[in-house]
Every structure is written in C-alpha cells, then in structure tokens.
VEXLUMLO-863432 format. One line per field, with one value per residue (C-alpha): chain; residue number from 1; residue in one letter; x, y, z. Coordinates in nm, 2 decimals, always signed. Layout:
BEGIN
chaine = A, ...
num = NUM, ...
residu = a, ...
xx = X, ...
yy = Y, ...
zz = Z, ...
// end
This chain:
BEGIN
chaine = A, A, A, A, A, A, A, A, A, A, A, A, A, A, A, A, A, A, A, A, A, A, A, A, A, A, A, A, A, A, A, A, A, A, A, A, A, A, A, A, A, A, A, A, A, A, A, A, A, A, A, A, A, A, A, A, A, A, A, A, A, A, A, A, A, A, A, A, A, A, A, A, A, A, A, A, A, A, A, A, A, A, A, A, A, A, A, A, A, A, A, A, A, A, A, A, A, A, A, A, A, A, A, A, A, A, A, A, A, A, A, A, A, A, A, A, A, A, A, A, A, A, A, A, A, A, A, A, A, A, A, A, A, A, A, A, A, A, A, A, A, A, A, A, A, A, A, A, A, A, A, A, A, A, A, A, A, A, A, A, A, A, A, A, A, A, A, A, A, A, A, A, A, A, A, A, A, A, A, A, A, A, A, A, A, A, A, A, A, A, A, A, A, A, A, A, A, A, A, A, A, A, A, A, A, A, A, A, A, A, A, A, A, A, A, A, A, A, A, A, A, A, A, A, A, A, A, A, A, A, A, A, A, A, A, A, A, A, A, A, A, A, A, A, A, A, A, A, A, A, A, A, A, A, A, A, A, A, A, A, A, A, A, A, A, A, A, A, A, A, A, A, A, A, A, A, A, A, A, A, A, A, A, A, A, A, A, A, A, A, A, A, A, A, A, A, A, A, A, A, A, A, A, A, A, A, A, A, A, A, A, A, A, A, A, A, A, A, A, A, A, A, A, A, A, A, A, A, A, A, A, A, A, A, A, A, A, A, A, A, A, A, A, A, A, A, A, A, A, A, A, A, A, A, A, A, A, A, A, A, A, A, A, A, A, A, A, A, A, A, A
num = 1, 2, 3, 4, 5, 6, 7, 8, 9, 10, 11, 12, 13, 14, 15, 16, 17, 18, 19, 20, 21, 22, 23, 24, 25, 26, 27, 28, 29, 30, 31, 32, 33, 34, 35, 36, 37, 38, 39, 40, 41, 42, 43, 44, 45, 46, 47, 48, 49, 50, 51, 52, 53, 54, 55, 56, 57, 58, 59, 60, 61, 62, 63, 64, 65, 66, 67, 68, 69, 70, 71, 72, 73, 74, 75, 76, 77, 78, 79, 80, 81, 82, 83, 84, 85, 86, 87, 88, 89, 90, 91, 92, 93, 94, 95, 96, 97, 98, 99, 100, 101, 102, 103, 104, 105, 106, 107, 108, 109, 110, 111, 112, 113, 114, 115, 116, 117, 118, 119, 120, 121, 122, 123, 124, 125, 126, 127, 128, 129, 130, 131, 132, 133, 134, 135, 136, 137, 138, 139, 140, 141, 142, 143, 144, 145, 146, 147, 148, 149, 150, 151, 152, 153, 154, 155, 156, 157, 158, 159, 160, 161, 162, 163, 164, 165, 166, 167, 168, 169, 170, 171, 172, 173, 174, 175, 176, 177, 178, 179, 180, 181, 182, 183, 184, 185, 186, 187, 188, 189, 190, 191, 192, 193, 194, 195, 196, 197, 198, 199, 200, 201, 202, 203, 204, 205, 206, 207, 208, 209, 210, 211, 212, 213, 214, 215, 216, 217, 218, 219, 220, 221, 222, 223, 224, 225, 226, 227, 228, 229, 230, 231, 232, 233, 234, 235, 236, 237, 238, 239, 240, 241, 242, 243, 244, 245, 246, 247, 248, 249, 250, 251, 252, 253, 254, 255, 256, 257, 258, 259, 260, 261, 262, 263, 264, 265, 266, 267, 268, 269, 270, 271, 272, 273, 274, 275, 276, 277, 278, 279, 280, 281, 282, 283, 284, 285, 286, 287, 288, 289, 290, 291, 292, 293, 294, 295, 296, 297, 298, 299, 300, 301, 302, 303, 304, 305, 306, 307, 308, 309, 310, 311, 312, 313, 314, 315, 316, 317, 318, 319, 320, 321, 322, 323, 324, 325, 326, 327, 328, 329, 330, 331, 332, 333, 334, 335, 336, 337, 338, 339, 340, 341, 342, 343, 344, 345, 346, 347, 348, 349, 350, 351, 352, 353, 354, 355, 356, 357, 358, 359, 360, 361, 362, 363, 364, 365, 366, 367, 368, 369, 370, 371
residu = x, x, x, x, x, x, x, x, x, x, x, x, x, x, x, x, x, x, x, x, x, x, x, x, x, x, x, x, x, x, x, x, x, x, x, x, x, x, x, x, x, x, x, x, x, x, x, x, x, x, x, x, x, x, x, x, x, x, x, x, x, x, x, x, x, x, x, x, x, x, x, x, x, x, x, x, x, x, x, x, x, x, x, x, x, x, x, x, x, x, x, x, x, x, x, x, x, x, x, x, x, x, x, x, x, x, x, x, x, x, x, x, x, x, x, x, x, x, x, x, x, x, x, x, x, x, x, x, x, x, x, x, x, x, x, x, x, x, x, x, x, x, x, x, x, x, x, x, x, x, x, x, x, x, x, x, x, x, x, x, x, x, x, x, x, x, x, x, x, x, x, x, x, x, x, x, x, x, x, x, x, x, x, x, x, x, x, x, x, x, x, x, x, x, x, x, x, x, x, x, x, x, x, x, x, x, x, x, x, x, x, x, x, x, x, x, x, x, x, x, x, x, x, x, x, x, x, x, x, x, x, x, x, x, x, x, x, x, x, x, x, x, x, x, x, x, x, x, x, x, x, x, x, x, x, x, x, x, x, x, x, x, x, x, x, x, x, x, x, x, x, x, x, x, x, x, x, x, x, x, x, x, x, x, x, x, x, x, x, x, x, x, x, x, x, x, x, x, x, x, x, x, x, x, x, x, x, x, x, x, x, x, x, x, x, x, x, x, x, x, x, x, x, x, x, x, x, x, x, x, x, x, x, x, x, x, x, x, x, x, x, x, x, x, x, x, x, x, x, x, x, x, x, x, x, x, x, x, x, x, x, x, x, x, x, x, x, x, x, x, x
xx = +0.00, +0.29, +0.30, -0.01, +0.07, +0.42, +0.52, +0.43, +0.19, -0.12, -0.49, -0.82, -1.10, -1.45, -1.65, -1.90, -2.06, -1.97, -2.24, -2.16, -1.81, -1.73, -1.52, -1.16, -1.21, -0.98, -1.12, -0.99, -1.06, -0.95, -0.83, -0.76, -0.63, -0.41, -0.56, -0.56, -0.62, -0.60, -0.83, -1.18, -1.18, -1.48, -1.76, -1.85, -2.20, -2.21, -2.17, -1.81, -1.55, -1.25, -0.97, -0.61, -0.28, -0.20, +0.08, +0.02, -0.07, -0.41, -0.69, -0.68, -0.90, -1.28, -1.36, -1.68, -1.90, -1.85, -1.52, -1.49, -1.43, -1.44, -1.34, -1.08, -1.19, -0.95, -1.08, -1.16, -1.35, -1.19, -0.81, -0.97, -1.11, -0.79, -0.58, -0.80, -0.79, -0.36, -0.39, -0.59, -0.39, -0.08, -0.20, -0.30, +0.06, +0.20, +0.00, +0.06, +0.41, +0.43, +0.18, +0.45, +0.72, +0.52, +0.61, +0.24, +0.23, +0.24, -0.03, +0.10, -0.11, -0.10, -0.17, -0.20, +0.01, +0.31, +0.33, +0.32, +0.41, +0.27, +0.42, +0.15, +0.17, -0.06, -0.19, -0.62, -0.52, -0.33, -0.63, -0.84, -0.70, -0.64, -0.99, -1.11, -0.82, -0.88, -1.00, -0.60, -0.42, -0.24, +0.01, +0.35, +0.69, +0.79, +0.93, +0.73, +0.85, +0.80, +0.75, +0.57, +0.53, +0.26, +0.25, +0.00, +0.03, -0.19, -0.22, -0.01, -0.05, -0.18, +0.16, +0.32, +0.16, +0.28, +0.35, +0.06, -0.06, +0.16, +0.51, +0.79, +1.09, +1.33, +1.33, +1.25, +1.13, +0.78, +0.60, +0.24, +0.12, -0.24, -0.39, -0.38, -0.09, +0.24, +0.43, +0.75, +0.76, +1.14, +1.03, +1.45, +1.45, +1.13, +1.00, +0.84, +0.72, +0.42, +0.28, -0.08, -0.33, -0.50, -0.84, -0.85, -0.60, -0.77, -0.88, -0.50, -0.38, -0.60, -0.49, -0.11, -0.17, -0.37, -0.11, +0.14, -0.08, -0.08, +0.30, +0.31, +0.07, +0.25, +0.56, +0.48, +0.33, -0.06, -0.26, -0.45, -0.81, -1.10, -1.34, -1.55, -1.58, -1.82, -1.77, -1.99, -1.99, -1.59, -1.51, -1.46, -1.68, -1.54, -1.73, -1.55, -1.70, -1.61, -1.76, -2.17, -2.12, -2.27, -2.04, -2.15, -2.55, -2.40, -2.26, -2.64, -2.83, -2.57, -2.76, -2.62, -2.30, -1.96, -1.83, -1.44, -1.36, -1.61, -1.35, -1.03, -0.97, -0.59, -0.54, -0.21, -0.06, -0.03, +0.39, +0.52, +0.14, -0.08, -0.38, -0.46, -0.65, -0.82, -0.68, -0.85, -0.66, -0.76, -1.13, -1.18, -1.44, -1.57, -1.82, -1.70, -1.48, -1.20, -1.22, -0.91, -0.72, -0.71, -0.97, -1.06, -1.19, -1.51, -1.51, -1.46, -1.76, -1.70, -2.02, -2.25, -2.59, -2.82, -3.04, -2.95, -2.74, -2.38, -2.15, -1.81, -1.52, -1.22, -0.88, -0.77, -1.09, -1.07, -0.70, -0.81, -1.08, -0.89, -0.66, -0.84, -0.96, -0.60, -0.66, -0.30, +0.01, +0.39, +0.44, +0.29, +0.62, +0.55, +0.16, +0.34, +0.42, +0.08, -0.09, +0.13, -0.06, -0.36, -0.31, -0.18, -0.53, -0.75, -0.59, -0.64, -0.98, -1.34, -1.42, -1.75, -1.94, -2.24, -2.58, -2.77, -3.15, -3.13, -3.45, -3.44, -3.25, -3.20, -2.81, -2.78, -2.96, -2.75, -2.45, -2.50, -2.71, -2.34, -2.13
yy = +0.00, +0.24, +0.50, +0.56, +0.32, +0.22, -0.13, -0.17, +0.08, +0.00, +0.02, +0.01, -0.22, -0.17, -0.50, -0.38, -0.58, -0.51, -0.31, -0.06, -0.02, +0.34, +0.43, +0.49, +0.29, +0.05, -0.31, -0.58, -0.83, -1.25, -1.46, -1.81, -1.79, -1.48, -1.12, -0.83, -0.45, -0.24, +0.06, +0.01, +0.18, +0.08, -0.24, -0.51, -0.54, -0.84, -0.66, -0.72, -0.50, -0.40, -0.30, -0.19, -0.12, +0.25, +0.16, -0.06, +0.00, -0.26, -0.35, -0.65, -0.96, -0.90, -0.96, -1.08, -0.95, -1.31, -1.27, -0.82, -0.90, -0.44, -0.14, +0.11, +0.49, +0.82, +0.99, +1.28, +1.16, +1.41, +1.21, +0.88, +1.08, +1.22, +0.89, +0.68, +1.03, +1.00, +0.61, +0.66, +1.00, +0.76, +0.51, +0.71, +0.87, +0.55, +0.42, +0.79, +0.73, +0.41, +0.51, +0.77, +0.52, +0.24, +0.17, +0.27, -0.04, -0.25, -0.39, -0.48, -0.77, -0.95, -1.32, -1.57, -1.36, -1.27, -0.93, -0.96, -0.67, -0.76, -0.58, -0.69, -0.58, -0.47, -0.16, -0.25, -0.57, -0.40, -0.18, -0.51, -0.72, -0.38, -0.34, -0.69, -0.75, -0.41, -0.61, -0.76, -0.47, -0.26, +0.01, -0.03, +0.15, -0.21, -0.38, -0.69, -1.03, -1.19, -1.00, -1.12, -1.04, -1.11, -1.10, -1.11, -1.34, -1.37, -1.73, -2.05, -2.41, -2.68, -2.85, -3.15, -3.48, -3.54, -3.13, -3.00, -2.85, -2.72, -2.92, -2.94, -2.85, -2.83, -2.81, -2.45, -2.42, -2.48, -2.46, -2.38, -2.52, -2.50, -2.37, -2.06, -2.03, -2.08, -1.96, -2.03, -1.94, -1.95, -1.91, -1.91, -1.61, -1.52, -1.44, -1.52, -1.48, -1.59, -1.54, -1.58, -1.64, -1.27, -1.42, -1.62, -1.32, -1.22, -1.61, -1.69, -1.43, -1.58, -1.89, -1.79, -1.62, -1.91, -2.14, -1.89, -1.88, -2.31, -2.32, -2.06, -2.21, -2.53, -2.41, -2.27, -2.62, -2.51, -2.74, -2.65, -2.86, -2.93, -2.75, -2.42, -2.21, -1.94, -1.64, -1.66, -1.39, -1.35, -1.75, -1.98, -2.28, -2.53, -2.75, -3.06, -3.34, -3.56, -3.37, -3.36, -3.39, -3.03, -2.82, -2.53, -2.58, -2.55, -2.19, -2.12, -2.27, -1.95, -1.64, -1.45, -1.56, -1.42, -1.65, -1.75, -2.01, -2.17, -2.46, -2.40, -2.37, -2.24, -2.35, -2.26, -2.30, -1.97, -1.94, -2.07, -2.26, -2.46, -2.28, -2.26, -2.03, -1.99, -1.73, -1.53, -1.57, -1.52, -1.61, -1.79, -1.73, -1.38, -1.29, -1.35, -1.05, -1.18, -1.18, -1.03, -1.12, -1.48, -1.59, -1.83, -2.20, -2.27, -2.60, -2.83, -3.00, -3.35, -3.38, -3.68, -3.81, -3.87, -3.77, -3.38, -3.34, -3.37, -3.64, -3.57, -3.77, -3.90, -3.75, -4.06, -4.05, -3.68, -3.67, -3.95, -3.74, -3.42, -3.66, -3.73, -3.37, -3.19, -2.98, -2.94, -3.19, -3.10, -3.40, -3.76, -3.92, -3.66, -3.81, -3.86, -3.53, -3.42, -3.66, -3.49, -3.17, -3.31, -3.47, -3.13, -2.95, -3.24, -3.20, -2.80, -2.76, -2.95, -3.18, -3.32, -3.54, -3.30, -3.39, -3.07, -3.01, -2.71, -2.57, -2.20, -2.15, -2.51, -2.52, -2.19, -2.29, -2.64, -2.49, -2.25, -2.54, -2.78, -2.72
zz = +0.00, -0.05, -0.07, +0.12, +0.42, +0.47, +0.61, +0.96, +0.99, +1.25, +1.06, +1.28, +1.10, +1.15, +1.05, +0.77, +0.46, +0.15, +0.04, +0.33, +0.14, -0.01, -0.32, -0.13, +0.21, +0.24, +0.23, +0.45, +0.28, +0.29, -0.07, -0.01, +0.35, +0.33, +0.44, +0.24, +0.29, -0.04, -0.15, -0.29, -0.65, -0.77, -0.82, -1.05, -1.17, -0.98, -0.67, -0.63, -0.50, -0.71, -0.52, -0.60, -0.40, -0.42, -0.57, -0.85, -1.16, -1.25, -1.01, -0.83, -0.92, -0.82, -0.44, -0.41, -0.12, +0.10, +0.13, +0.27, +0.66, +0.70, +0.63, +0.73, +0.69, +0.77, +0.99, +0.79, +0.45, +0.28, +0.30, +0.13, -0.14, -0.17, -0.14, -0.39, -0.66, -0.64, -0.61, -0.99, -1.11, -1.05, -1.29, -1.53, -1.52, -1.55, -1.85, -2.04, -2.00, -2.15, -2.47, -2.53, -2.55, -2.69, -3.10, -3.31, -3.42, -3.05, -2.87, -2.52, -2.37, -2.01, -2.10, -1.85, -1.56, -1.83, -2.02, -2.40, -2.68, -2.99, -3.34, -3.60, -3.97, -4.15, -3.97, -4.03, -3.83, -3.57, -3.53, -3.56, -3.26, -3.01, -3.03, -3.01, -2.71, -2.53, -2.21, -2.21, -2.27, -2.06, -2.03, -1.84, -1.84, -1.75, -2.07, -2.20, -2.08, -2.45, -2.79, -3.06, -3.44, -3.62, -4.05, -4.26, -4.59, -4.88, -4.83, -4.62, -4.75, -4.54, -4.28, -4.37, -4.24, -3.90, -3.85, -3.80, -3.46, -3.17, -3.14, -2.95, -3.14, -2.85, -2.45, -2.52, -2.88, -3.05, -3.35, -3.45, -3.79, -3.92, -4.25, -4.14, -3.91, -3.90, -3.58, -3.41, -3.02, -2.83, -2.44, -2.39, -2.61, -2.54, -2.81, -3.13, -3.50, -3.69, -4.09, -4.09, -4.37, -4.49, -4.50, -4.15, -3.99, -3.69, -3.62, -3.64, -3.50, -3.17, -3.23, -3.20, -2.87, -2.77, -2.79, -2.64, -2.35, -2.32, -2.34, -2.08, -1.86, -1.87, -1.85, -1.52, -1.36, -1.43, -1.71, -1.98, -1.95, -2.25, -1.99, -1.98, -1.70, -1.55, -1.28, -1.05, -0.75, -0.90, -0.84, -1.13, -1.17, -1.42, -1.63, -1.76, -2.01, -2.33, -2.63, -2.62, -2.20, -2.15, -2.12, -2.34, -2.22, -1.84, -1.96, -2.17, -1.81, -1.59, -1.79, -1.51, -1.52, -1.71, -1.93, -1.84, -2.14, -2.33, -2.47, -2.29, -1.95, -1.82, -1.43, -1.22, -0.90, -0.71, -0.68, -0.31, -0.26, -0.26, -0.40, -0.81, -0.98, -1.37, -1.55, -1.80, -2.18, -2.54, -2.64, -2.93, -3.21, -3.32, -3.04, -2.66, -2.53, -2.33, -1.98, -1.78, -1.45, -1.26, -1.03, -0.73, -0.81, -0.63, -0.79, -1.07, -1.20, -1.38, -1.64, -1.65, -1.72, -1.45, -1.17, -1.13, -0.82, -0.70, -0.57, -0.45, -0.60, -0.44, -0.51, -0.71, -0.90, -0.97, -1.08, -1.36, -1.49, -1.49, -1.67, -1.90, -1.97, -2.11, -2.40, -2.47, -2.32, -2.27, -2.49, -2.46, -2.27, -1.98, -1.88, -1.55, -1.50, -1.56, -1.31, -1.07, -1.15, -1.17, -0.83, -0.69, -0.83, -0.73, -0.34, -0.38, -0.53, -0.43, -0.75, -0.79, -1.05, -1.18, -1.34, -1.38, -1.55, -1.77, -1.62, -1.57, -1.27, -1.19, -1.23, -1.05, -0.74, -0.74, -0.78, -0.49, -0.28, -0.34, -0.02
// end
C-alpha cells in the first residue's frame, strides 16, 4: 500500500458488509487464506468489489462480497477521497508514459500472468486485434517479458503430415502449424514470429496467442483442461466433459454468469502454494470479449448423465478425470508429470461429478445449494 501506508503501519477495522463499502475505504478483505487491505476503486456489476494497491498500476482480481471481513476509513473523509484520486492520477501517469514510449504499431497484452508486446503488420489488423483484445491490454513503463510479431500473408498451404498442430521442437522451442498459421515461439528467447493467412487473420492471429498462453501455462506447472468455465460472485466454476457432455449448455443454463472459457480452461498454481487459480486468456471465435485477471476456483464439476445433483469424488478419481480432460500436453512421454498436476489440483480444489436439468434457474440454485 505504498505510498499511502508504509510497512508496519497500524490500521483500525470496522466490521461492515460489502455493500456498506465506499469508493476509497480500504477493504480488508480474505483470498484463499491470506488477508488483504488495499483501496476500494470501484464495483463489478455483480456486486463485487475492485480494489487496487496504491501503488500498483491494474486492479486486483474482483472480491466478491462473501469474502470483505471491514473497512478502514481516515478519519476525515476528505483524506480517502484524496488517497484513492492519487492512487488513480498515479495510474494514469503511469499508462501515459508508457503510450509515449510504446512503438504505433504495439499492442501490449497480459496473458496468462506474463506481459506480451505484440508488433503486427498490417496496420487494419493491428487496429483489428487492439480493439477486439482491449480487455487484455495494458500500459506499463515495465518492458514486456515476451515479444511477438505477427505478419500477414496472402495465403499459407496446409503443414506437412505429421507437423501440423503445436510441437515441440526443442526443451525451449515450438511450433504452430495449421492452415492458417504458421508460428515459431522461443520461451529461452522469449519471443516469437508468426505469418498468418489474410483471410482467416484475426482467427489466427488468436490462435497464436492461444497457444502462447498453453506453453506458458505449462511451462509454469498449471494445465490446460478441455473445460469451460463461468464467474460466478468473482469465483470460477469449471465444467469438464467428453464432447456432447454439457459443457457449453451449463454456460447457456448461468444467464447471469460471465463466461471464463467456453473450450479452454488455463489452471495454475499460485507461486510458493498450494492454491490454483483460472486465469483469463484469449477467447476464441468472433463474439465473446476476453475476460481479464485470474480468479478463485469454487469447484470443478465433472459432467455426467443422471439424476441432477452432485456427488463428490475421491482425489484418485478426480486426478483421472482431470486426466483425462487436457486440451494441450507438454508432450505424450511426460503423462506422468501431468498426473502430478492433476493430483496437486485435485488436493487443492473441491471436485465433484455433476448432473444438472437445464431448467431455468435449476443449475444456478444447485451450484449455490453444493457445499
């Protein structure tokens, strides 16, 4: 909370719920076992709070209401206005800055808890993707941890038998091959190039951050599942099946809901614990904005026929079903590796077997009803 509180400094807490919360308070607030106190800058339209350390430069993700334990309030009201107007102007300094030393044609991106810089040719595309990534984007004096270029061509032929998809070249380099991408991603180097097709361009363009998202994601321990996944109060509830299971009609039965993934899920462990998280990435198709930030896991719901109603599963049971759920592997000889993770998730995160009806409001009231 520099430079508004230094370390050390002694905070009086009122208990309040979150409703009673005011734009500048600071919120004490608890995320998976750890406490946190950082200003309240504003709400979701779920009712959630977003908060933000004064100095830091994005918001924090979304807390929802259950988990504000009070609030903290200067004594004069006039000093939290005050704080949480610098806490903002700061930002904004901080995101003019870097737009002045940005190149035109960048785009810088946080994917799946790395910074990205993006240099795409030709300029309509550029224009294209900042728009349709705007909820990714952000503006740091920081320089990106990986750098991708992106080039249009008027047309790529279909890969090789046996080369097509994403490939491991070497401990640290892969390759992306479709009909309408061709990419090559060094995470040593960190960075990457890619030529896509003109008429599929913004579909491959997504496709190449896509799979620079998996490889990060794996790189750093999470796994990449064939699930879907819906906020619900600012936790992620993940919906895991075979093709046909449900998953898409669970996301159609959560009107209220924001959509997370609707075919790819990215998990991760938090660095130094236990705990994983989703994260928000790239959506795929032409109609779903992309959902920033990295959220809690209220559970993760293994689809099947039945009776509607839950059933937990054992950790052996749910690390072979979330094994047999990876979208994308490290490679096939490492399956061991990945039942690790799996394991590790399954001892983290409740997993249940789910039968839902898709009456109105049926899934909603089972999913809050599910201890």
């Amino acid at each position: 909370m520099r430079p508004g509180l230094a370390p050390g400094t002694r905070v009086r807490v009122e208990a309040c719920p979150a409703e009673a919360v005011a734009r500048g308070d600071l919120v004490l607030y608890e995320r998976e076992g750890s406490l946190w106190l950082h200003r309240c800058v504003g709400r979701t339209a779920d009712g959630s709070l977003l908060t933000k350390g004064d100095g830091r430069a994005q918001a924090d993700a979304p807390v929802p209401p259950a988990a504000v334990l009070g609030r903290s309030r200067p004594r004069w009201r006039f000093a939290a206005r005050l704080a949480a107007r610098a806490s903002l102007l700061a930002g904004a300094l901080g995101r003019a800055l870097a737009r002045l030393t940005r190149p035109a044609d960048a785009i810088d991106l946080t994917l799946a808890r790395f910074s990205a810089r993006l240099r795409v040719a030709p300029p309509p595309l550029a224009r294209t993707l900042a728009t349709r990534l705007a909820p990714l984007t952000h503006e740091s004096v920081r320089p990106p941890s990986f750098s991708l270029t992106l080039e249009v061509r008027d047309a790529l032929g279909e890969p090789p038998p046996g080369e097509a998809g994403l490939r491991r070249r070497s401990s640290e380099r892969w390759t992306l091959a479709t009909g309408f991408a061709e990419a090559t991603v060094d995470l040593a180097r960190r960075e990457g190039a890619a030529r896509l097709a003109a008429e599929r361009a913004e579909l491959a363009a997504l496709s190449v951050l896509r799979a620079l998202a998996v490889l990060r994601v794996l790189g750093a321990g999470g796994l990449v599942l064939h699930a879907s996944a819906a906020l619900l109060a600012g936790r992620a509830h993940v919906f895991i099946g075979s093709s046909g299971a449900g998953k898409s009609t669970a996301l159609r039965c959560l009107p209220g809901a924001t959509v997370l993934a609707e075919d790819m899920v990215l998990l991760a462990p938090e660095p130094d614990s236990p705990a994983w998280r989703a994260l928000g990435g790239p959506a795929w198709g032409a109609v779903r904005a992309p959902v920033p930030g990295e959220f809690e896991i209220a559970a993760l719901w293994c689809l099947e026929r039945g009776k509607p109603g839950s059933r937990p599963l054992s950790r052996g049971e749910a690390a072979a079903r979330l094994l047999a759920a990876p979208a994308e592997m490290l490679s096939p000889e490492e399956t061991g590796e990945l039942l690790d993770r799996a394991a590790a998730l399954a001892a983290a995160v409740p997993v249940r077997a789910l039968a839902f009806s898709t009456d109105p409001g049926a899934l909603a009231r089972l999913l809050e009803e599910t201890p």
